[in-house]
C-alpha positions in Angstrom: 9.7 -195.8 93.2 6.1 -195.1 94.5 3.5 -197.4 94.9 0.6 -196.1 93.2 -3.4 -198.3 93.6 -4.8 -196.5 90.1 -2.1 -196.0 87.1 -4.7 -193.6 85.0 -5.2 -191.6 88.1 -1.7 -191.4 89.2 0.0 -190.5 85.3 -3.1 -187.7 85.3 -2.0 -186.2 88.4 1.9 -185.8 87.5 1.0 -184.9 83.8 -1.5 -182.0 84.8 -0.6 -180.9 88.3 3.5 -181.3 87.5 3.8 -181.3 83.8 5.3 -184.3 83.7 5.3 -186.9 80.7 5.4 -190.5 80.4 9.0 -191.5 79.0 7.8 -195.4 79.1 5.5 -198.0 80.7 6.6 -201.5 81.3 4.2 -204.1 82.0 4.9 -206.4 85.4 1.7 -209.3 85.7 -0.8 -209.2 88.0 -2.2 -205.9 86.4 1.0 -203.9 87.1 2.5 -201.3 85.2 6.0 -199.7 85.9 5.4 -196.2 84.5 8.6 -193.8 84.2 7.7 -190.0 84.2 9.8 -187.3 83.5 9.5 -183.6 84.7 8.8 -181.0 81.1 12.0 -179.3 81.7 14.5 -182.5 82.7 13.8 -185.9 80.4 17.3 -187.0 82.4 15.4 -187.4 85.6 13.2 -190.1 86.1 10.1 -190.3 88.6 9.3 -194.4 88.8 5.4 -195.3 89.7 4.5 -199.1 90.2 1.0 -198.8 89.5 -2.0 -201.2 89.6 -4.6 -202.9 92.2 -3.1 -204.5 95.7 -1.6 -201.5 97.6 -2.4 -201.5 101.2 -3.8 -197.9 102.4 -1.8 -195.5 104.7 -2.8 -194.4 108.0 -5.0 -191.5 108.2 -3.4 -188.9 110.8 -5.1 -186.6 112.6 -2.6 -184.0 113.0 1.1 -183.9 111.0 2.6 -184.6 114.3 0.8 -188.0 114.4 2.4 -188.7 110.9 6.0 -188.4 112.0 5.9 -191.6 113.6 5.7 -193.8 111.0 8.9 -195.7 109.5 9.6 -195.3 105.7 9.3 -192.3 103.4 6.9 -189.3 104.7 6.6 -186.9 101.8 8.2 -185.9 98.7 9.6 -183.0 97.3 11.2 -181.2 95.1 13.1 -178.1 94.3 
């Protein structure tokens, strides 16, 4: 699951920069929205979004470096 501040922003960028679709979108109060995505070419893999206001910002690094310090997930990818 990623945390995600702006749902509209977050489904735009997987749906045009990944081709991903919604499969579904579940409401969870306090103006969040579970949104399941699924990749054009794979509707058996799931991408899960928690989306909506309340999500602290990340540290802005300097150098990647910098970034490698920090606990929890870094990037993701996939091939």
């Amino acid at each position: 699951m990623l945390r995600a501040p702006d749902r509209d922003a977050a489904i735009s960028w997987y749906t045009e920069k990944l081709d991903f679709s919604v499969v579904d979108t579940v409401p969870s109060g306090d103006d969040m929205t579970f949104v399941f995505l699924s990749p054009a070419v794979d509707d058996g893999f799931r991408l899960e979004l928690l989306a909506g206001p309340g999500a602290a910002e990340r540290p802005v690094y300097a150098d990647l470096g910098a970034s490698l310090g920090l606990s929890g997930w870094h990037h993701l990818a996939f091939a």
